[in-house]
N, C-alpha and C positions, 0 to 999 in steps of 0.2 A: 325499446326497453323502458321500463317502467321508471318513474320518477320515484325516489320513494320519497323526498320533502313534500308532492305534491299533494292534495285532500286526494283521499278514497274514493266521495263523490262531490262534485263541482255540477253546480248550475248555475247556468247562463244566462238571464237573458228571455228567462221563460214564458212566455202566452200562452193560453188557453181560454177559450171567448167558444160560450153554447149558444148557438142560432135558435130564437127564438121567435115568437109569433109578434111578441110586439117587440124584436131589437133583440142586439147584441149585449149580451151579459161578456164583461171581461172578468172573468173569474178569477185568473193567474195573469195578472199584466207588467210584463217584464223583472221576475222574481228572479234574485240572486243569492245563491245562498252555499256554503261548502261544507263537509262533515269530514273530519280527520278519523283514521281509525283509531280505536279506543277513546273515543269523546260521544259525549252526549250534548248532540245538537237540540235547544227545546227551541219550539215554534208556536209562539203565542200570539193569540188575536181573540174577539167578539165572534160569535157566530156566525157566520155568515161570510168571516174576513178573507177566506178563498183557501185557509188551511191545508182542511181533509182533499180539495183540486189540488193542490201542490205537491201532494204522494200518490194520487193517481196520475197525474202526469206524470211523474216521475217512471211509473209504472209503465206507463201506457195503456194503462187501461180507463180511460176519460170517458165515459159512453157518449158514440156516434150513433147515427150520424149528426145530433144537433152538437156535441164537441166534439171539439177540434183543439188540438196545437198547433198553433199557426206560427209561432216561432221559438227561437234557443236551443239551449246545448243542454244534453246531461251525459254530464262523464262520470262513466266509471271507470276509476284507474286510467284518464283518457281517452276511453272508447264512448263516442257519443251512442246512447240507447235510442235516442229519436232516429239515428240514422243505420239503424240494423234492420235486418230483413225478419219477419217473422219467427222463423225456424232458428236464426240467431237469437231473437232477444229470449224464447220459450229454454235455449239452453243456459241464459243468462238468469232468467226470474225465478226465483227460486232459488238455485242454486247458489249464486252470487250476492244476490240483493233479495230481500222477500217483505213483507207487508204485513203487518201486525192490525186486524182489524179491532171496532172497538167496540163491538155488540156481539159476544160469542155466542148469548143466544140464538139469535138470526144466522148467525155463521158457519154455525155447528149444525151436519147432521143429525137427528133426534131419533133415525133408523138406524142409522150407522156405529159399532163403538169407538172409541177414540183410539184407540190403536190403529183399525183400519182408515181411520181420516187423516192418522201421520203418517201411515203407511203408501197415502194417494202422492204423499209430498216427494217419498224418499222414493217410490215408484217412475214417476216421472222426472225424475233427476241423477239418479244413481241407477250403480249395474249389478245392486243387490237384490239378491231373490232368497225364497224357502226363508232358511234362519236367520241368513245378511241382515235380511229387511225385519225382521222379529227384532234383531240386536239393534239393528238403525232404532227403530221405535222407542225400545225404552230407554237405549243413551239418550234418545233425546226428551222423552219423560221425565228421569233423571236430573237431564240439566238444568231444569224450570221446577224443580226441586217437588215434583210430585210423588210423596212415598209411597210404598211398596206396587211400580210402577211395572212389573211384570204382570202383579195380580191384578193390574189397575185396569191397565190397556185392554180388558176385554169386557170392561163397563162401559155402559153410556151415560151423552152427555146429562140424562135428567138426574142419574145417579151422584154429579157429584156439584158443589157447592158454586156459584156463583166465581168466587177466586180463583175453585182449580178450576174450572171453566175457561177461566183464563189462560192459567197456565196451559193447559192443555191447546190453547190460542197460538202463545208463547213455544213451543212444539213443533208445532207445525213450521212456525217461521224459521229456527232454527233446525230442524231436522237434517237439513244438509247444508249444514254449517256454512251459512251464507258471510259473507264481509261486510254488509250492512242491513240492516234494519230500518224500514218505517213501521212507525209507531204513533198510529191515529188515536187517539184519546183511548187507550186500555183499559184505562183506572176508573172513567166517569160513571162506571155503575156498581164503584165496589165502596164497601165503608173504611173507612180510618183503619183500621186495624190491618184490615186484608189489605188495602190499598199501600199500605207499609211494607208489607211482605213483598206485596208484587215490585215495589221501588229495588227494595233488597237485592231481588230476584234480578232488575235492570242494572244494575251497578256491576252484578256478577260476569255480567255478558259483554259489558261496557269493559273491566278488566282481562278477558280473554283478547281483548284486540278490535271487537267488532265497533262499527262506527255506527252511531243511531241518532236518527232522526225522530224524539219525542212532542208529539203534535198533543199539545192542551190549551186550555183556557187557563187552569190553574197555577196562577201565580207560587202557590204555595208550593206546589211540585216542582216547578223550576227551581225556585230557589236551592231545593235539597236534593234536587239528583241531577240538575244539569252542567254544563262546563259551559257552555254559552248556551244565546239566546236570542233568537232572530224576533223583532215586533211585526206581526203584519197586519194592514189592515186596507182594507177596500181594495186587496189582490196585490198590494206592494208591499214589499220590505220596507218600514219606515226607520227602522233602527235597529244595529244589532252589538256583538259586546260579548264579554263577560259576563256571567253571572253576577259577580263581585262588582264589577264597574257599573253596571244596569242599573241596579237595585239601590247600588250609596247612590250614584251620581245618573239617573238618567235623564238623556237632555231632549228627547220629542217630550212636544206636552201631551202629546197621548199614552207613551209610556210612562211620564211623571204622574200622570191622570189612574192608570191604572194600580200603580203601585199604590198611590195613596187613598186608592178605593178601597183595600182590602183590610180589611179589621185586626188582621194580625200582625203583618206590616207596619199599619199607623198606626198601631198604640203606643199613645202618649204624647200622640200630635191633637187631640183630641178632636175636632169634627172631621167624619169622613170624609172625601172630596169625592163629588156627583161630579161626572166628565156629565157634560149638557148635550141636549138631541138624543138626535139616535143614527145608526149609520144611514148612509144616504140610501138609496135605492139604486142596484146594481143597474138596473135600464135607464137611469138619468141620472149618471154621475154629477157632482160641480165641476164647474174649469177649476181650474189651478191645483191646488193642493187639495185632496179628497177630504183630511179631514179639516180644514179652515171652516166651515161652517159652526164647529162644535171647539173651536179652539180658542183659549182665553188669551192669546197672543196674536192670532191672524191680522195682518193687517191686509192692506188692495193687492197688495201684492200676492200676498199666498192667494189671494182670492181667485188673481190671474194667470199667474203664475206656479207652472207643477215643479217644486224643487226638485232638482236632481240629486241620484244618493253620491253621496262625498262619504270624505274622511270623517271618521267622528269623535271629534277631541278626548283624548284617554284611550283610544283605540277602536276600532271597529266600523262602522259606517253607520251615517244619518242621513236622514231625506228631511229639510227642517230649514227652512230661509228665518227663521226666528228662534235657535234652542232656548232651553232651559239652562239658565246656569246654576240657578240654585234652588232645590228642592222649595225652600221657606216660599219661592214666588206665589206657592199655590194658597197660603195662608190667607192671603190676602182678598183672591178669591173664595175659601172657602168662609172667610169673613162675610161678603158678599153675599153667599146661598144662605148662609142662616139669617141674615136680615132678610132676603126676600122669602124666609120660611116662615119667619115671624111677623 
């Protein structure tokens, strides 16, 4: 019987490590992380920080044979998806859980029209045929708020804008009204404007009940459409939170580092803060803590030592043998960069 206090989905515990010619890349190394229904989980990091692997794994679709999961849980409602049989998880994806990619150009058929691309969705998941599947289509047109979505579904993708593009993204994923959502970077090629709509559009789906997992860089976007907010970087969860708690009070110095990088965020602290370095190199990790190298706190310790994720004071968990207690510490340093700038 199903818990209903429990998260929607729960991961464990996660690895994912691609075998490579010179060495192992730990892309996803032991990620924990949970999504409630109707909440929006954002998952922020630097390029490279193992993100967009964290909803492929989830998926299972990591491409092998140089990836691999080599360890953890993903449950949904319970049911671990690493440990189903094929023909299980295919009745599962999609239907249940589905994936929001983030380049609909590449994504999208350009022979196909978009009606018969949601129609691949609701085809392989549902026991709708003839009309069924015509009306599955444009409910789910509809719900990603693309207008006059009967006339619409027998255009193609070059026919319509960049946004619906998306939405038409958006479509596919919910077509058969899945319970959760990932959501790899949707927004990074849309502008201001459209990129607001399609926010609108997340928040729509986020109050329907569904639980989402919004994978960006952008601070900005967390702030206004997430309910919490996982940090990760170099493949680990280093801190996670509220929205509201992150943002006043965050205590890794790489998430303090982050927020006070962003122009809109600091104003009125007046010098930017430059986080120092750059990430490591996935095939030569540091010992200890991944990011101590680039950290204005590290001392031998983080150096040697890899924190484990704890409690994190105001709620949530931190990976951090040195927090931040107070935002002003970075003043001090960012005192420092403009002397050595000048």
């Amino acid at each position: 019987m199903t818990n209903p206090t429990a998260p929607l989905l729960q991961v464990k515990g996660l690895k994912t490590h691609f075998h490579t010619r010179r060495g192992v890349v730990r892309a996803v190394d032991g990620v924990d992380l949970e999504v409630q229904a109707g909440e929006i989980l954002g998952l922020v990091g630097e390029s490279g920080s193992g993100k967009s692997n964290v909803c492929l794994s989830i998926m299972r679709a990591v491409s092998g044979p140089a990836g691999r999961i080599v360890a953890g849980e993903v449950l949904l409602d319970g049911r671990d998806l690493l440990k189903m049989s094929d023909s299980e998880l295919r009745a599962v994806r999609g239907r249940e859980i589905a994936m929001m990619l983030q380049d609909p150009t590449s994504s999208l058929n350009p022979v196909l029209t978009v009606g018969t691309q949601v129609a691949e969705a609701v085809n392989a998941h549902r026991t709708e045929s003839g009309s069924g599947v015509r009306e599955a289509v444009v409910r789910a047109l509809r719900r990603v708020q693309i207008p006059s979505a009967e006339q619409r579904q027998g255009d193609y993708p070059h026919q319509f804008s960049g946004g619906m593009r998306q939405r038409v993204m958006a479509a596919i994923a919910v077509a058969c009204e899945p319970r959760v959502i990932l959501a790899d970077e949707p927004t990074t090629a849309l502008d201001v404007t459209i990129q607001a709509q399609f926010l609108d559009l997340m928040r729509g789906l986020r109050d329907t009940g569904i639980g989402i997992l919004y994978v960006t860089h952008d601070l900005g976007v967390v702030a206004e459409l997430c309910d919490r907010v996982a940090v990760m970087y170099a493949g680990k969860i280093v801190e996670t939170g509220t929205v509201e708690e992150i943002f006043a009070r965050p205590r890794h110095p790489y998430t303090a580092g982050l927020i006070a990088s962003v122009p809109v965020l600091a104003s009125g602290r007046g010098r930017l803060f430059q986080i120092q370095g750059v990430p490591p190199d996935p095939l030569d990790l540091p010992s200890g803590c991944k990011f101590a190298p680039r950290c204005f706190k590290a001392t031998s310790q983080c150096l040697e030592e890899d924190p484990p994720l704890g409690e994190r004071p105001g709620g949530g968990a931190l990976r951090c043998w040195h927090p931040v207690e107070d935002i002003a510490e970075l003043e001090t340093v960012e005192e420092g960069q403009a002397h050595a700038a000048n």
